[in-house]
FIZALUM-479681 format. One record per residue: residue in one letter; chain; y, x, z of N, C-alpha, C in turn. Coordinates in steps of 0.05 Angstrom, whole numbers, always signed. Example, Ala and Ser with C-alpha at 12.3 -4.5 7.8 and 13.67 -1.06 7.14 Angstrom:
<recs>
+---+---+--------+--------+--------+--------+--------+--------+--------+--------+--------+
! r ! c !   n_py !   n_px !   n_pz !  ca_py !  ca_px !  ca_pz !   c_py !   c_px !   c_pz !
+---+---+--------+--------+--------+--------+--------+--------+--------+--------+--------+
! A ! A !   -114 !   +264 !   +156 !    -90 !   +246 !   +156 !    -66 !   +264 !   +156 !
! S ! A !    -45 !   +257 !   +142 !    -21 !   +273 !   +143 !     +1 !   +258 !   +157 !
+---+---+--------+--------+--------+--------+--------+--------+--------+--------+--------+
</recs>
This chain:
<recs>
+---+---+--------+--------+--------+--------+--------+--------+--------+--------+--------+
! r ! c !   n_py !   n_px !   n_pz !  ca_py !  ca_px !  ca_pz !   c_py !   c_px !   c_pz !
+---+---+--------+--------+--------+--------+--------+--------+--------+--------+--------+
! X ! A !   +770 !   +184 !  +3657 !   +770 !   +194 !  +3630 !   +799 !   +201 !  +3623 !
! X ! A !   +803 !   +223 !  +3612 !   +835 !   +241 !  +3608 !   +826 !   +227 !  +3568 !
! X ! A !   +856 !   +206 !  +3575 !   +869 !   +190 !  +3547 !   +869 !   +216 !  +3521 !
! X ! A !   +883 !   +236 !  +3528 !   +875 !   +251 !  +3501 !   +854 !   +261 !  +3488 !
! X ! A !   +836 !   +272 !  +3507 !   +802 !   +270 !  +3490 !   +790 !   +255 !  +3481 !
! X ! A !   +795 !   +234 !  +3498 !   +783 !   +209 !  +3488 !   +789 !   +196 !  +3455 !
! X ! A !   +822 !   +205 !  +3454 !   +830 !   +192 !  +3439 !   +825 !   +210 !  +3409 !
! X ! A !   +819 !   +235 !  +3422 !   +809 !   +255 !  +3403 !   +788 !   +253 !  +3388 !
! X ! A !   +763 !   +245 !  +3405 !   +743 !   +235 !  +3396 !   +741 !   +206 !  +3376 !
! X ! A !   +757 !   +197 !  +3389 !   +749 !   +163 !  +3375 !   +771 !   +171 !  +3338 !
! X ! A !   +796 !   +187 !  +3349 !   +806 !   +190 !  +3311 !   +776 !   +209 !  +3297 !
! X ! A !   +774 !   +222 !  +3302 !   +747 !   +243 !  +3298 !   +724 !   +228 !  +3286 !
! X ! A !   +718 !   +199 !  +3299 !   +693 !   +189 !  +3291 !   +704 !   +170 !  +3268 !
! X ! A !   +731 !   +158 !  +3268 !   +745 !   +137 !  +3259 !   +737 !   +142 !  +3228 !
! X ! A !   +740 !   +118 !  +3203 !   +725 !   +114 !  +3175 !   +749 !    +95 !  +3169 !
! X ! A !   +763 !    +99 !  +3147 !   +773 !    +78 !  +3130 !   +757 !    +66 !  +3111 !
! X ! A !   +758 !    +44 !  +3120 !   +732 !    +28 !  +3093 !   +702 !    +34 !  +3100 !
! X ! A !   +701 !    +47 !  +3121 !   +667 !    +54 !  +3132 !   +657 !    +79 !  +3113 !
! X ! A !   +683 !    +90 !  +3095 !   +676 !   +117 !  +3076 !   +688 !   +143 !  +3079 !
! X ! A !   +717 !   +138 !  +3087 !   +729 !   +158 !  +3083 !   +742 !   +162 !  +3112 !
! X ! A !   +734 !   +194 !  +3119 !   +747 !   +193 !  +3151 !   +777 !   +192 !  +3154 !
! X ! A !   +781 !   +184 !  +3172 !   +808 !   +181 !  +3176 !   +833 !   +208 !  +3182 !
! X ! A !   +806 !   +227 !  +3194 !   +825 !   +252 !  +3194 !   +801 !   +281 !  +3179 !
! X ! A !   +814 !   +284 !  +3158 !   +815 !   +304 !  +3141 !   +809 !   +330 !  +3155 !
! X ! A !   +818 !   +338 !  +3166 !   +816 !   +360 !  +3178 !   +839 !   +373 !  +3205 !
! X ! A !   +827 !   +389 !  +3221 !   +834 !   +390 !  +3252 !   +843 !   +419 !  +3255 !
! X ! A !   +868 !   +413 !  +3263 !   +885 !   +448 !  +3269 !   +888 !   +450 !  +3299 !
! X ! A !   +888 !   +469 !  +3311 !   +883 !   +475 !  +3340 !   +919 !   +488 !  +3338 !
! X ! A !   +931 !   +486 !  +3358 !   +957 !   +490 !  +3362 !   +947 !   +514 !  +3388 !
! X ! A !   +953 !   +538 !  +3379 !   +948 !   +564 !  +3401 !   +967 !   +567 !  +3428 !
! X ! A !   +953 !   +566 !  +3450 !   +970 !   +562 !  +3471 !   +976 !   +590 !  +3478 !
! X ! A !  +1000 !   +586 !  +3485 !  +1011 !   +611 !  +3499 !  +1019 !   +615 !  +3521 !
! X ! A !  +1016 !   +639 !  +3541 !  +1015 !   +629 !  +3571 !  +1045 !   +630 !  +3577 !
! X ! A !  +1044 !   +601 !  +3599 !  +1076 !   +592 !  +3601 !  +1080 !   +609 !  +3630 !
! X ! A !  +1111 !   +618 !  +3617 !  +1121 !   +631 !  +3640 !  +1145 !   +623 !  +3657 !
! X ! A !  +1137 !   +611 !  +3691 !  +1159 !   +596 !  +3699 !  +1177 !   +607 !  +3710 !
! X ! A !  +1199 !   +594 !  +3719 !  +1226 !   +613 !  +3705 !  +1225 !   +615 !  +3742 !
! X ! A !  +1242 !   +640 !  +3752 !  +1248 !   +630 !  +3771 !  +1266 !   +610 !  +3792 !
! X ! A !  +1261 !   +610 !  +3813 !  +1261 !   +585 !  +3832 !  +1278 !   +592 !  +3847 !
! X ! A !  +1305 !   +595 !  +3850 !  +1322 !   +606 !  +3879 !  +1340 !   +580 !  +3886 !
! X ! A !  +1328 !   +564 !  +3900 !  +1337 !   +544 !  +3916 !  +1356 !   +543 !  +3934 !
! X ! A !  +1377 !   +525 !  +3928 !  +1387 !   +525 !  +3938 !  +1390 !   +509 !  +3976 !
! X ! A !  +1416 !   +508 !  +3988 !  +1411 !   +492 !  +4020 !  +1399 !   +470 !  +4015 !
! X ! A !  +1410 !   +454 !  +3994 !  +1406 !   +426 !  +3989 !  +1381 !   +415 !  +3983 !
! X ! A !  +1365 !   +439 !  +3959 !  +1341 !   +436 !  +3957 !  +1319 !   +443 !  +3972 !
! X ! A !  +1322 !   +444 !  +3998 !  +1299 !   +454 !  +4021 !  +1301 !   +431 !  +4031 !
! X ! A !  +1282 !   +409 !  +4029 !  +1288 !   +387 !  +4051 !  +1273 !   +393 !  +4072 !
! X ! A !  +1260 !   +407 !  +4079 !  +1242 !   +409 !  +4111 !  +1283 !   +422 !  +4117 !
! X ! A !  +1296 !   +438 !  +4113 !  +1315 !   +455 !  +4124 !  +1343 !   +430 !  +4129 !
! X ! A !  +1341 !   +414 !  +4113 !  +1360 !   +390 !  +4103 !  +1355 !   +370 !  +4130 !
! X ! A !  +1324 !   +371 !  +4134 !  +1326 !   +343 !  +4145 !  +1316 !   +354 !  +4179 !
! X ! A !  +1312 !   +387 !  +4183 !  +1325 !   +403 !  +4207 !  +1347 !   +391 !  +4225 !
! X ! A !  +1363 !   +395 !  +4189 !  +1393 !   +400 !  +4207 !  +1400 !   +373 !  +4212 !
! X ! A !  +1390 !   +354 !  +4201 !  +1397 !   +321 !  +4203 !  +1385 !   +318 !  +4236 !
! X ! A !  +1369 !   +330 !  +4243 !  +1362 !   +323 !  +4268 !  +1376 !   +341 !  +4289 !
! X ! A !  +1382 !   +360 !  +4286 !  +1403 !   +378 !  +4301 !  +1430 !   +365 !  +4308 !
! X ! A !  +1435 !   +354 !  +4285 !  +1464 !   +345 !  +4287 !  +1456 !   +311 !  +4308 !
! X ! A !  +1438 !   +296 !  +4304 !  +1425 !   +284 !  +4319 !  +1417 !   +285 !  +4349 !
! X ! A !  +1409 !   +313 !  +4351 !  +1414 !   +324 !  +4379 !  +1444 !   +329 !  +4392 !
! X ! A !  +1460 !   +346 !  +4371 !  +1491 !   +346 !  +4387 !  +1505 !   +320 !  +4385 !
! X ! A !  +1495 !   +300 !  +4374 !  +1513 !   +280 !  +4381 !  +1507 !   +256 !  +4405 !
! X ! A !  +1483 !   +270 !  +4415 !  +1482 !   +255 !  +4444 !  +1500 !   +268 !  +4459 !
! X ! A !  +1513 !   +284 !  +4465 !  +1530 !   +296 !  +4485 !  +1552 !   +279 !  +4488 !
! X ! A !  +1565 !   +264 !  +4465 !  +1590 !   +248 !  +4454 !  +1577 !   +221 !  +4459 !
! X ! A !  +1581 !   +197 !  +4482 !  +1569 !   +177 !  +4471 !  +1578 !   +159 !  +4442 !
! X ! A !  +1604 !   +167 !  +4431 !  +1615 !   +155 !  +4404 !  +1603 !   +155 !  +4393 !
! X ! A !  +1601 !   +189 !  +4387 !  +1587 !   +197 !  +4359 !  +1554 !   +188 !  +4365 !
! X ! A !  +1550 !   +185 !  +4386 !  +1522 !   +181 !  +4387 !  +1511 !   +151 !  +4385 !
! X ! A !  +1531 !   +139 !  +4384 !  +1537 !    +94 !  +4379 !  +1532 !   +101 !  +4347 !
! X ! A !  +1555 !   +123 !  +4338 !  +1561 !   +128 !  +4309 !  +1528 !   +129 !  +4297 !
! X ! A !  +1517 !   +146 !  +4303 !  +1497 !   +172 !  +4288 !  +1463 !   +152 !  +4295 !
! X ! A !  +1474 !   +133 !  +4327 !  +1449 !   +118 !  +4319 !  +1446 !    +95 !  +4312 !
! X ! A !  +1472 !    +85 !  +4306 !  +1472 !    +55 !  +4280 !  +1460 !    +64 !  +4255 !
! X ! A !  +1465 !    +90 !  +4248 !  +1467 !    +95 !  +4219 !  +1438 !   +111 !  +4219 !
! X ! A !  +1434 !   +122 !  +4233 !  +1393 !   +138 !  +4238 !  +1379 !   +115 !  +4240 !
! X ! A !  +1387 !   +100 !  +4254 !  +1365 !    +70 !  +4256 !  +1364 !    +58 !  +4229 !
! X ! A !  +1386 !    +49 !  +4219 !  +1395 !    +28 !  +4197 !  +1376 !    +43 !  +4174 !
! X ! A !  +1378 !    +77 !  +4167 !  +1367 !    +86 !  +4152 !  +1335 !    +89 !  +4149 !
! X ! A !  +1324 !    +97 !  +4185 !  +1306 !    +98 !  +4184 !  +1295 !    +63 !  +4172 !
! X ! A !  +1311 !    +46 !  +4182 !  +1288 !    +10 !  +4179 !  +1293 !     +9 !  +4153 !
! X ! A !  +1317 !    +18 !  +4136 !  +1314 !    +12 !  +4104 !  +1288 !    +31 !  +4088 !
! X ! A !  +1281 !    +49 !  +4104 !  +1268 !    +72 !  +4089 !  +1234 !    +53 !  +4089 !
! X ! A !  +1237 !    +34 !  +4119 !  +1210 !    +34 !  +4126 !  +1203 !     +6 !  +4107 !
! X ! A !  +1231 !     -8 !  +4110 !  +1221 !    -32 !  +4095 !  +1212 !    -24 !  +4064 !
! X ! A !  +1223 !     -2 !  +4045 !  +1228 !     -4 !  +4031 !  +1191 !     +8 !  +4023 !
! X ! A !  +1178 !    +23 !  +4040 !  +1143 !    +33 !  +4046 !  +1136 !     +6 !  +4052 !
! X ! A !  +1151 !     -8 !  +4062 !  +1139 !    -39 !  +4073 !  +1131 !    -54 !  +4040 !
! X ! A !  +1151 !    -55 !  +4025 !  +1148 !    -71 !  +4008 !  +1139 !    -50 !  +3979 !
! X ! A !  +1126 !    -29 !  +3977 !  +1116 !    -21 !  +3963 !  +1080 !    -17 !  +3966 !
! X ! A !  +1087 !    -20 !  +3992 !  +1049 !    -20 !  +4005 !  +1051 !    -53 !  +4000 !
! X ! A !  +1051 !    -72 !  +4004 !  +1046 !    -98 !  +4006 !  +1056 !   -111 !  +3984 !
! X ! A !  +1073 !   -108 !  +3970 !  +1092 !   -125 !  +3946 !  +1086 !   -123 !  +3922 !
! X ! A !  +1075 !    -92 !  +3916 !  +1072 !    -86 !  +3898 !  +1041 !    -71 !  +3884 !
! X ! A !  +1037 !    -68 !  +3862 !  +1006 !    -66 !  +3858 !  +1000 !    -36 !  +3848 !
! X ! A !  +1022 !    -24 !  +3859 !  +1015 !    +10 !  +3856 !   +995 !    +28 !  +3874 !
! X ! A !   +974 !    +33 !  +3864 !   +957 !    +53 !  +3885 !   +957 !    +78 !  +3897 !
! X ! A !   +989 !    +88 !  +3884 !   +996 !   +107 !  +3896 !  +1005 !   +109 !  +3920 !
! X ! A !  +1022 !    +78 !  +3916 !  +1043 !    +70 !  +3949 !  +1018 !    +49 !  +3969 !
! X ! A !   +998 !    +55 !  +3969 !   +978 !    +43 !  +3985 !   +977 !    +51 !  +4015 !
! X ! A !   +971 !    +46 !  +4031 !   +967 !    +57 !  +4058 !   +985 !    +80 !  +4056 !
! X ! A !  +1013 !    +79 !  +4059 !  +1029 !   +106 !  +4054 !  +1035 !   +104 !  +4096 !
! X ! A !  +1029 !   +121 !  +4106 !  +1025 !   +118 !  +4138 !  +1050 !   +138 !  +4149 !
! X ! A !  +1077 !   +133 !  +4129 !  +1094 !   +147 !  +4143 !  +1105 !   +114 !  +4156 !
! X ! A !  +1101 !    +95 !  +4153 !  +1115 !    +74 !  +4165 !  +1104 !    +73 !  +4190 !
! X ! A !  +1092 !    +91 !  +4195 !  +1087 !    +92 !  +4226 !  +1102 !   +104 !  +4246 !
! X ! A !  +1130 !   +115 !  +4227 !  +1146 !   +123 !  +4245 !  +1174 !   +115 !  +4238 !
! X ! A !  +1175 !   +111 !  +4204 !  +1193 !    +99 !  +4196 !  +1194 !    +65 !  +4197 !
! X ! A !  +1190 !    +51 !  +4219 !  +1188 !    +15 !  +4221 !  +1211 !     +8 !  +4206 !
! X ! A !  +1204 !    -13 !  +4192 !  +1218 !    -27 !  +4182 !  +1230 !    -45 !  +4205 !
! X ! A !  +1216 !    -55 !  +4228 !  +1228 !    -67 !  +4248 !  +1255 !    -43 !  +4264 !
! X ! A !  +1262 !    -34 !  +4256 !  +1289 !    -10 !  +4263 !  +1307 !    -33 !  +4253 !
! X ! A !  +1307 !    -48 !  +4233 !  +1328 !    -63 !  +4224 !  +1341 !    -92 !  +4244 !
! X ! A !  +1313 !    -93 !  +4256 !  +1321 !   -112 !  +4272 !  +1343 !   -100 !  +4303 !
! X ! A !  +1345 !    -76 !  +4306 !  +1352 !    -64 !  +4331 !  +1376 !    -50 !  +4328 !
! X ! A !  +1374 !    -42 !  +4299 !  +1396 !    -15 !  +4295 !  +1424 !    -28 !  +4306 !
! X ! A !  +1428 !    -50 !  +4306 !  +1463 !    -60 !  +4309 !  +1468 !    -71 !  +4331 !
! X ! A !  +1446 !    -65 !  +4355 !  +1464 !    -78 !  +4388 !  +1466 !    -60 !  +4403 !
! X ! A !  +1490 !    -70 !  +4412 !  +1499 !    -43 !  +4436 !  +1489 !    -53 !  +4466 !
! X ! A !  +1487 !    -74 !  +4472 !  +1479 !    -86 !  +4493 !  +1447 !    -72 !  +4504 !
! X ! A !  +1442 !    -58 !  +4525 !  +1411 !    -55 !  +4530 !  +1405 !    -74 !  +4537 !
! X ! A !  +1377 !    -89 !  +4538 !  +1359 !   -102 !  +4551 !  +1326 !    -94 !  +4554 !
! X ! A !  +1312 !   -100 !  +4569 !  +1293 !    -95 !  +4563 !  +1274 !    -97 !  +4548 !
! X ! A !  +1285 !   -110 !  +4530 !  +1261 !   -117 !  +4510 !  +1270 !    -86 !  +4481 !
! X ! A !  +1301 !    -79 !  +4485 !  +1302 !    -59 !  +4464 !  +1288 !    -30 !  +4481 !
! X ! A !  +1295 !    -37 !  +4504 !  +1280 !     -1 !  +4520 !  +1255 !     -4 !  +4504 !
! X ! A !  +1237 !    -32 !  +4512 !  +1213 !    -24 !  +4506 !  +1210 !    -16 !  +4475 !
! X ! A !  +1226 !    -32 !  +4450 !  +1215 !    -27 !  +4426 !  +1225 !     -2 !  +4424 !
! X ! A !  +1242 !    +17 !  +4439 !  +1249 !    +42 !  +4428 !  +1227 !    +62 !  +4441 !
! X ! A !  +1224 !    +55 !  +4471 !  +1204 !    +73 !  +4478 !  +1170 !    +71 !  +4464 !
! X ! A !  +1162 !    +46 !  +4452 !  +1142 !    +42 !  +4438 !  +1138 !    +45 !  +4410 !
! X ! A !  +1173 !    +57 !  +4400 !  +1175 !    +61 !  +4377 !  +1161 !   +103 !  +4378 !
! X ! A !  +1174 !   +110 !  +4396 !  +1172 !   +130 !  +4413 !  +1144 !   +148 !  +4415 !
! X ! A !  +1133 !   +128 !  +4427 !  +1105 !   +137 !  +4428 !  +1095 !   +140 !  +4403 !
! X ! A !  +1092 !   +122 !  +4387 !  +1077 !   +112 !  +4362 !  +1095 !   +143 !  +4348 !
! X ! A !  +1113 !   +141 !  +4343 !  +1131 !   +171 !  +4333 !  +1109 !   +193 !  +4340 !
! X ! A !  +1103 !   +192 !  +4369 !  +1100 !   +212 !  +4379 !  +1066 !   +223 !  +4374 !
! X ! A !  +1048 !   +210 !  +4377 !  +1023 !   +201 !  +4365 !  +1020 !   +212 !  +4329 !
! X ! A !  +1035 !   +202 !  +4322 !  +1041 !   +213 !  +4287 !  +1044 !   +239 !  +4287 !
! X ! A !  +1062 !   +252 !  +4305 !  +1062 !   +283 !  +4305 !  +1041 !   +298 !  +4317 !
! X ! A !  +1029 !   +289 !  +4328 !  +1003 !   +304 !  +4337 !   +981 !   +298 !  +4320 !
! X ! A !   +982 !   +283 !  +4309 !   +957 !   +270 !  +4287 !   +970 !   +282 !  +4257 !
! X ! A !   +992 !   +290 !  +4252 !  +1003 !   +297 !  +4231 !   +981 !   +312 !  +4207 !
! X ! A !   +977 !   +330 !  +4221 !   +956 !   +343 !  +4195 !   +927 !   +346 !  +4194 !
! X ! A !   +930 !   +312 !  +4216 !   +898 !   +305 !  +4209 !   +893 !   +284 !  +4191 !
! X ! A !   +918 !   +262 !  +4194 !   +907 !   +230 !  +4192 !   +901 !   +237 !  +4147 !
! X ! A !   +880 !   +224 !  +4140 !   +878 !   +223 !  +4117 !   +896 !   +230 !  +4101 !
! X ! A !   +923 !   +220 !  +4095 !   +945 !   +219 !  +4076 !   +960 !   +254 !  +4083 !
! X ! A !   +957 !   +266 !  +4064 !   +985 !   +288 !  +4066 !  +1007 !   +275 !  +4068 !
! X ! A !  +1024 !   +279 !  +4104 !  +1042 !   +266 !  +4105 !  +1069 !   +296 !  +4094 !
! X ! A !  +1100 !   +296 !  +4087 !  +1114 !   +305 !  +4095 !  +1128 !   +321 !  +4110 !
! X ! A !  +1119 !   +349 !  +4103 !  +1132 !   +372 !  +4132 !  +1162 !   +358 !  +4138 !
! X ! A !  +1180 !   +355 !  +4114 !  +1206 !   +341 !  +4120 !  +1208 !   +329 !  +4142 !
! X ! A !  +1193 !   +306 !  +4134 !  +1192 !   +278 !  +4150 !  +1187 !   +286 !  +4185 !
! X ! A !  +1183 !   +315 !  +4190 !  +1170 !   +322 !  +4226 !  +1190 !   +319 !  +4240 !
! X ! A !  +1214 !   +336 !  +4234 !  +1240 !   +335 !  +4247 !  +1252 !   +312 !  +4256 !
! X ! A !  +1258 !   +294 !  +4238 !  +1263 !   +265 !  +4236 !  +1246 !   +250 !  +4260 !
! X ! A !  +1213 !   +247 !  +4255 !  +1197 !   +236 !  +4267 !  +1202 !   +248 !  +4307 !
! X ! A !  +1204 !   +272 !  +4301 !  +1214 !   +288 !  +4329 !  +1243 !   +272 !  +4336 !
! X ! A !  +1252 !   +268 !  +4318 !  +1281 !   +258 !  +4333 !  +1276 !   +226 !  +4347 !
! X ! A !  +1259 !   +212 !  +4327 !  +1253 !   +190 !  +4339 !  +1238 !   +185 !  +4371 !
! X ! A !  +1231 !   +208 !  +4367 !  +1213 !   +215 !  +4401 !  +1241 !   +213 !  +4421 !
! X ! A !  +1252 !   +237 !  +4413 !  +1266 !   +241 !  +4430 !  +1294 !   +214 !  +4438 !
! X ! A !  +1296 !   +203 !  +4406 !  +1319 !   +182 !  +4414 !  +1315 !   +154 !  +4437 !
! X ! A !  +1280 !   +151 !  +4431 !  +1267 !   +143 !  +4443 !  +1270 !   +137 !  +4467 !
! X ! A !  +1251 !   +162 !  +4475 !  +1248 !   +167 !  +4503 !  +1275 !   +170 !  +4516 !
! X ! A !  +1297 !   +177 !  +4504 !  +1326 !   +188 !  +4518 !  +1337 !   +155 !  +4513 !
! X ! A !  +1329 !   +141 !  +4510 !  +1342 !   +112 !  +4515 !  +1337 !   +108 !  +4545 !
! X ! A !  +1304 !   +109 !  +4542 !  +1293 !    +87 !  +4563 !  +1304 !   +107 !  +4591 !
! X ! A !  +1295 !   +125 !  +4582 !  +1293 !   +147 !  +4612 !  +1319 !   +154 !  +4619 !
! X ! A !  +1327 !   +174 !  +4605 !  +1345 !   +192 !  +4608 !  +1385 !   +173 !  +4619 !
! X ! A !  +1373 !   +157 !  +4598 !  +1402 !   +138 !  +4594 !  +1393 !   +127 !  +4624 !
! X ! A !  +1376 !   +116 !  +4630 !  +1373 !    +94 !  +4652 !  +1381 !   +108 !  +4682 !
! X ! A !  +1370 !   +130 !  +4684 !  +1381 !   +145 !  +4706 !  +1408 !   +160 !  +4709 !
! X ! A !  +1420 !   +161 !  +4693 !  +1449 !   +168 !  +4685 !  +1469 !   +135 !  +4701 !
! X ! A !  +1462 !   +117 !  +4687 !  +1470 !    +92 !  +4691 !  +1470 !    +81 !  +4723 !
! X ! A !  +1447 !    +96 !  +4737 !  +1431 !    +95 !  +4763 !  +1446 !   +103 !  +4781 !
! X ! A !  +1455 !   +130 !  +4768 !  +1472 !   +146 !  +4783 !  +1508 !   +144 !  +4787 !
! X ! A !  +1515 !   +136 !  +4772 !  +1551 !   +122 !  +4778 !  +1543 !    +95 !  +4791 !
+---+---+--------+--------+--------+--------+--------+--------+--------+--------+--------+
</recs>
């Protein structure tokens, strides 16, 4: 039920004293058709183009292992704050908007637990390559699974594939080889 008809109706029926109505009489306010202004957006305001280039620059900074220590403390750290933060709005809170929101399927909140060691072991290959898959799974299911997910969010989700898989694999045979 839309609050203003409703609310239309009930002043409409409403009686002071069970005699006298409460509204006198009813003026219609004439609509006029709204005209929106135009839209010339700027770099900033394209986030599918924004969050491109966040993964581009993501890509050239594997070439550098610095920048690439740099770029994936701070991609992890962001992605596990983003996921906790879907974490505790799906579970914490009693909004039905943020219900089953199924981008945390690529954004884990478990990133937080990983983002800050430099040390490999096997147990991070696996959560990155299993972070990886599950990434990877989301993008192929993208514009099926129930929820309209985020064109933005693809690039990103692509990078996680790739940061992924370029741990376990790519890094490991590099390491193989000196």
């Amino acid at each position: 039920m839309f609050l203003p008809d409703h609310m239309h109706d009930l002043f409409a029926k409403a009686k002071i004293n069970n005699t006298t109505p409460l509204v006198r009489a009813e003026r219609s306010i004439p609509r006029r058709p709204f005209e929106r202004p135009a839209f010339h957006p700027g770099l900033w305001e394209r986030p599918l183009l924004v969050m491109c280039l966040v993964a581009l620059i993501g890509l050239l900074c594997m070439a550098n292992p610095r920048t690439e220590r740099i770029f994936d403390t701070l991609f992890w750290f962001v992605l596990g704050v983003a996921g906790l933060i879907i974490a505790f709005l799906w579970f914490a809170t009693d909004h039905s908007a943020t219900k089953t929101n199924l981008n945390i399927l690529w954004a884990l909140p478990t990133h937080l637990l990983f983002f800050w060691r430099r040390t490999r072991t096997e147990l991070m290959d696996n959560y990155f390559t299993g972070a990886a898959i599950l990434a990877a799974l989301m993008l192929i299911f993208w514009k099926f699974v129930p929820q309209e997910l985020p064109d933005a969010g693809m690039p990103i989700a692509a990078l996680v594939v790739v940061k992924g898989l370029w741990r376990r694999y790519w890094k490991k045979e590099k390491s193989e080889m000196v």
